[in-house]
TORVORO-950309 format. One record per atom (N, C-alpha, C, CB): residue in one letter; chain; atom name; x, z, y. Coordinates in Angstrom, 2 decimals. Each point is the difference from the previous one (the first is absolute). Glycine has a CB too. Layout:
<nodes>
+---+---+----+---------+---------+---------+
! r ! c !  a !      xx !      zz !      yy !
+---+---+----+---------+---------+---------+
! A ! A ! CA !       X !       Z !       Y !
...
+---+---+----+---------+---------+---------+
</nodes>
This chain:
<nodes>
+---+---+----+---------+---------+---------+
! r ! c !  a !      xx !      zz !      yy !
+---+---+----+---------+---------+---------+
! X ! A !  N !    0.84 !    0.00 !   -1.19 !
! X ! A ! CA !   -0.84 !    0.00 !    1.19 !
! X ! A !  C !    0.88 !    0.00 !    1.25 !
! X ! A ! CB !   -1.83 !    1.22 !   -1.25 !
! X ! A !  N !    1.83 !   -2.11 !    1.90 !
! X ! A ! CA !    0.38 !    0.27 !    1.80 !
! X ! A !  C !   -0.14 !    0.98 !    0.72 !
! X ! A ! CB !   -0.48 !   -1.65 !    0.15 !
! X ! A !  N !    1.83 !    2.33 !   -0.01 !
! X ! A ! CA !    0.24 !    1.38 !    0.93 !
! X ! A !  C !   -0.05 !   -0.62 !    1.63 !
! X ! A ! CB !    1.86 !    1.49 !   -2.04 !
! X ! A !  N !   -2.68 !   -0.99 !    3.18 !
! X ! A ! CA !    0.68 !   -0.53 !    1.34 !
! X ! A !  C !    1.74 !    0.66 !    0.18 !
! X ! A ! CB !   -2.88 !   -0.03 !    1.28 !
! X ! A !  N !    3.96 !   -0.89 !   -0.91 !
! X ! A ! CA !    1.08 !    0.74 !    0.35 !
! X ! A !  C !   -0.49 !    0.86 !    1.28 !
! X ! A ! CB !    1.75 !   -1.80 !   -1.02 !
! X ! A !  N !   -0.55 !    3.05 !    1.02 !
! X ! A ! CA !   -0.08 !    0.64 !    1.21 !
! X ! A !  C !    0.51 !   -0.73 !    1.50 !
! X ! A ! CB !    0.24 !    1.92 !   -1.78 !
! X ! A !  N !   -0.40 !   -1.64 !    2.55 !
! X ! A ! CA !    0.07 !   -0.34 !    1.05 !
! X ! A !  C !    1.50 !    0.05 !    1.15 !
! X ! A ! CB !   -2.52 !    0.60 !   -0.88 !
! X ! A !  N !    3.29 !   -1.31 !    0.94 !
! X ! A ! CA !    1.44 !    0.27 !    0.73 !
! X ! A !  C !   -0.47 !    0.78 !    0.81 !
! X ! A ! CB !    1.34 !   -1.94 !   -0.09 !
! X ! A !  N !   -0.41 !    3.20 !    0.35 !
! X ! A ! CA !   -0.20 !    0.54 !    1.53 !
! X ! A !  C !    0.55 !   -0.87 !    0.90 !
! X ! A ! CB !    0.09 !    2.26 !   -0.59 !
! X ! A !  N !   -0.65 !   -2.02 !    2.02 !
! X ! A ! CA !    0.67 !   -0.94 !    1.37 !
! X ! A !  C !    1.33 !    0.08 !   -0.02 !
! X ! A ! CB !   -1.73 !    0.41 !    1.58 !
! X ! A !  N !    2.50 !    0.99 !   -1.66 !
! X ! A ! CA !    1.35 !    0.31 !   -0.09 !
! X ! A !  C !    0.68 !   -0.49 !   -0.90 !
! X ! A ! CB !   -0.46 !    1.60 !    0.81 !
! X ! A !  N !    0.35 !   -2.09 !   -1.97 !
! X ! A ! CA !    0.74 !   -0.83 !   -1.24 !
! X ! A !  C !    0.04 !   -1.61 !    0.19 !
! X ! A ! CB !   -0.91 !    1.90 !   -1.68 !
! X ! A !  N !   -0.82 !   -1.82 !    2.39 !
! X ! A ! CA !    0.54 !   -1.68 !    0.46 !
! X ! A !  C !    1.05 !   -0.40 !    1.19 !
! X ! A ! CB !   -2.36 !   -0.45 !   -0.68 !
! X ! A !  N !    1.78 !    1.42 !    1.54 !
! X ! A ! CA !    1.22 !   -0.11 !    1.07 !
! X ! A !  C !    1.26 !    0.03 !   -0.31 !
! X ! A ! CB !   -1.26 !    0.90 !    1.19 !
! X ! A !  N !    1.81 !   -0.11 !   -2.14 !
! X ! A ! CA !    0.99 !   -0.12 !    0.09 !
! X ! A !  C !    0.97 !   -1.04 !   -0.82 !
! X ! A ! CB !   -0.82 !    2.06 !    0.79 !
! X ! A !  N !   -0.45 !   -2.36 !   -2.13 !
! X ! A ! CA !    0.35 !   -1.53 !   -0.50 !
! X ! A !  C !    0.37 !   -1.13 !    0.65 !
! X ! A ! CB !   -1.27 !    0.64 !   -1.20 !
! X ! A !  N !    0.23 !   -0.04 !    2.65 !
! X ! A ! CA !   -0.12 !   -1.76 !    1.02 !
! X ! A !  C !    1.22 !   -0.31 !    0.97 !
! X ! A ! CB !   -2.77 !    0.27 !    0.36 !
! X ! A !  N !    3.18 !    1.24 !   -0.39 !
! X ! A ! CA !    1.10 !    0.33 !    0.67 !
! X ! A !  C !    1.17 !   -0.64 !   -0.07 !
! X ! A ! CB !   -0.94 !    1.65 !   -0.15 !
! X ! A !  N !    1.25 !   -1.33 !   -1.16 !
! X ! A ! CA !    1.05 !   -0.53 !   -1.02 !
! X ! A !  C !    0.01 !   -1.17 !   -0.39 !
! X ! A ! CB !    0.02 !    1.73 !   -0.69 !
! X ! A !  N !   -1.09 !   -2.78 !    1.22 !
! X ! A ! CA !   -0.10 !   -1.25 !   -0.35 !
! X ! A !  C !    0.52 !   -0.50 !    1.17 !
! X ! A ! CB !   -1.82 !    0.03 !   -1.58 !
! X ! A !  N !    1.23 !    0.83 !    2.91 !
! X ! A ! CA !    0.38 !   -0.96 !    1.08 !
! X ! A !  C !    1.52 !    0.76 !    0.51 !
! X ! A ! CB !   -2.89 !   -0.88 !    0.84 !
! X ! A !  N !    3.18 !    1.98 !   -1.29 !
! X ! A ! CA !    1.67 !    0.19 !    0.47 !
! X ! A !  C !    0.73 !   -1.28 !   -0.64 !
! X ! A ! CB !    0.10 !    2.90 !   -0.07 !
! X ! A !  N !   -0.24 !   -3.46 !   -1.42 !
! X ! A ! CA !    1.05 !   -0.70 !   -0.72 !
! X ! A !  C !   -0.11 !   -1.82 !    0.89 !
! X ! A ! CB !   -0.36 !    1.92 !   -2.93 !
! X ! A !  N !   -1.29 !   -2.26 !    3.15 !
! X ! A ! CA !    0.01 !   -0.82 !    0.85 !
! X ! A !  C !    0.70 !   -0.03 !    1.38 !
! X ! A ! CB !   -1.71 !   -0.07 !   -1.32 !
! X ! A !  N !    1.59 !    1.18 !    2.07 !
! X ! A ! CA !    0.72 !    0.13 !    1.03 !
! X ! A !  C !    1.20 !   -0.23 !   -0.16 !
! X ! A ! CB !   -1.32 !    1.22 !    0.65 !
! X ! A !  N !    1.71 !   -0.73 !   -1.72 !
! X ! A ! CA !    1.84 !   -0.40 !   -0.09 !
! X ! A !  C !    0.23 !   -1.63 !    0.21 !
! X ! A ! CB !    0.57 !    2.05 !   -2.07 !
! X ! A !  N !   -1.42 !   -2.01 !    0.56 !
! X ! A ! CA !    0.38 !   -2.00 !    0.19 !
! X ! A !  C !   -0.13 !   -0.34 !    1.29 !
! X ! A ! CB !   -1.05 !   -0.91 !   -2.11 !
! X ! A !  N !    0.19 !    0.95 !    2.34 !
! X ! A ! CA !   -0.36 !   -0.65 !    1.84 !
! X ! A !  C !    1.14 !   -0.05 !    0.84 !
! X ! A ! CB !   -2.23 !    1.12 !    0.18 !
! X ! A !  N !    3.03 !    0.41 !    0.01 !
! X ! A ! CA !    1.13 !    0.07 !    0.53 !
! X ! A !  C !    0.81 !   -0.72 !   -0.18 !
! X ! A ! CB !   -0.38 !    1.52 !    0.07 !
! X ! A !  N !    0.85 !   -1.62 !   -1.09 !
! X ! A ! CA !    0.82 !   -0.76 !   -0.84 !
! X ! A !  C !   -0.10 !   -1.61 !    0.52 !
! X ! A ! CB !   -0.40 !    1.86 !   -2.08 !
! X ! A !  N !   -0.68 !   -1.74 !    1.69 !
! X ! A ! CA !   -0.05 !   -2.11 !    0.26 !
! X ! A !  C !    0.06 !    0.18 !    1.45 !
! X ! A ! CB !   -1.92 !   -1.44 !   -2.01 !
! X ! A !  N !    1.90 !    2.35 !    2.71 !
! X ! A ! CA !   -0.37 !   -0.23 !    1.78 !
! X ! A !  C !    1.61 !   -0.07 !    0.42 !
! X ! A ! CB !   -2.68 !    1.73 !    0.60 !
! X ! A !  N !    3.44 !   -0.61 !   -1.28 !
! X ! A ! CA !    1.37 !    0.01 !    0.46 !
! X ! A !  C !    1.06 !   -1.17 !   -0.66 !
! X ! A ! CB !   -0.54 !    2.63 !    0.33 !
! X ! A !  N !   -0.15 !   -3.54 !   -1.61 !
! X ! A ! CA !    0.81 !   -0.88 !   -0.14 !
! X ! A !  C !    0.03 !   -1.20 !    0.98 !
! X ! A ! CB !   -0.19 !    0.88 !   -2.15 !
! X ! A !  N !   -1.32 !   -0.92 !    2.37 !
! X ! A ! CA !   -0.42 !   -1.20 !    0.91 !
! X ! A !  C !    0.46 !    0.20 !    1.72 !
! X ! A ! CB !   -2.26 !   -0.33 !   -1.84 !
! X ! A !  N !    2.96 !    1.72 !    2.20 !
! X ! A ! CA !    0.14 !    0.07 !    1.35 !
! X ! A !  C !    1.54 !   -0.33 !   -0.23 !
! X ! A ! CB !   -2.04 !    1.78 !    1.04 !
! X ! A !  N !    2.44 !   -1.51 !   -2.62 !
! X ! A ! CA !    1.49 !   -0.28 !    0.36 !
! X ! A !  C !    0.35 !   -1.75 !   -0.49 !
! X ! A ! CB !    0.76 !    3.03 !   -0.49 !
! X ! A !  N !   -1.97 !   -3.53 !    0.13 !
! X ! A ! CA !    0.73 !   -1.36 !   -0.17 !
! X ! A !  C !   -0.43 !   -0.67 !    1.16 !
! X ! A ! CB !    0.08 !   -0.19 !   -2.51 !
! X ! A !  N !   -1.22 !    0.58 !    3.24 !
! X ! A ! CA !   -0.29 !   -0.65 !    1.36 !
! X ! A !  C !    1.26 !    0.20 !    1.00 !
! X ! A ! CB !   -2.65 !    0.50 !   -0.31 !
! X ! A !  N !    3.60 !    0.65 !    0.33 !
! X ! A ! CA !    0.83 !    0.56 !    0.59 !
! X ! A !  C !    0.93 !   -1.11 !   -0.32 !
! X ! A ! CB !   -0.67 !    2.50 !   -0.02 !
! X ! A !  N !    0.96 !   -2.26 !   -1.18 !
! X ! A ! CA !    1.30 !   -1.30 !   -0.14 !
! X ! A !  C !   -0.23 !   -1.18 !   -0.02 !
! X ! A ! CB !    1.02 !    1.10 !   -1.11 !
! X ! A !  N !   -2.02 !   -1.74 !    1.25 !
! X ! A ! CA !   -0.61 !   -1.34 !    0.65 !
! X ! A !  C !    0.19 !    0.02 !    1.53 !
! X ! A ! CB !   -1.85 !   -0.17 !   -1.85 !
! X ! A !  N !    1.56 !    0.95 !    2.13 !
! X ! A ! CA !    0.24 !    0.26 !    1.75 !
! X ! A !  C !    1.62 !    0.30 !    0.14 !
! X ! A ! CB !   -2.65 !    1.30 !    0.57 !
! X ! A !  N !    3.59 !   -0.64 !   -1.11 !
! X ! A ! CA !    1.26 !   -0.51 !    0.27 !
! X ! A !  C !    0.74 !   -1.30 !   -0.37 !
! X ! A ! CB !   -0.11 !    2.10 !    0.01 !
! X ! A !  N !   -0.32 !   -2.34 !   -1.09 !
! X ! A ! CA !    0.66 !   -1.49 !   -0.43 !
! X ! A !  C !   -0.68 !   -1.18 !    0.93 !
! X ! A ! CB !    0.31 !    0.78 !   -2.70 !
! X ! A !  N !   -1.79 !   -0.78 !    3.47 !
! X ! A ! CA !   -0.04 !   -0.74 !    1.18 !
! X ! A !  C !    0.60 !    0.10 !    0.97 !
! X ! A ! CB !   -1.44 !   -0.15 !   -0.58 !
! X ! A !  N !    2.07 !    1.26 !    0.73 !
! X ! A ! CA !    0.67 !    0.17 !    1.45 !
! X ! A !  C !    1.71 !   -0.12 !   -0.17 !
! X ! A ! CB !   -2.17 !    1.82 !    0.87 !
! X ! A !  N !    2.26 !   -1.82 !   -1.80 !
! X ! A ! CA !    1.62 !    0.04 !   -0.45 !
! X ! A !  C !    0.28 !   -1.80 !   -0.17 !
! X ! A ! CB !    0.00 !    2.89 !   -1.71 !
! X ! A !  N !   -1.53 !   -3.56 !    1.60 !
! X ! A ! CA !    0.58 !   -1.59 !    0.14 !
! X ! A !  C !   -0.02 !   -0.57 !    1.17 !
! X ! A ! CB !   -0.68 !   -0.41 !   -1.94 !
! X ! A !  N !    0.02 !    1.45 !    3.25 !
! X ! A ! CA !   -0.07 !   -0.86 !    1.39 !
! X ! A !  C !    0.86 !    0.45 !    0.60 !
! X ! A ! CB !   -2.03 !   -0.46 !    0.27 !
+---+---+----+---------+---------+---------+
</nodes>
């Protein structure tokens, strides 16, 4: 027979959701600081040819 499961408390999801969006946040960083440093060295190698 089908039991209803119990119910997450707010506090367990939060802090699941938490932990989903700290590890996203990283990546994000990550791709943000690769992309400021290859825009960076695109911007010196234009200026190093004029």
């Amino acid at each position: 027979m089908a039991v209803p499961k119990k119910r997450t408390s707010k506090t367990k999801k939060n802090i699941r959701k938490n932990a989903w969006k700290r590890k996203i946040l990283n990546k994000v960083n990550k791709a943000f600081t690769l992309a400021k440093m290859i825009y960076k060295e695109e911007e010196k190698q234009k200026s190093d040819l004029d």
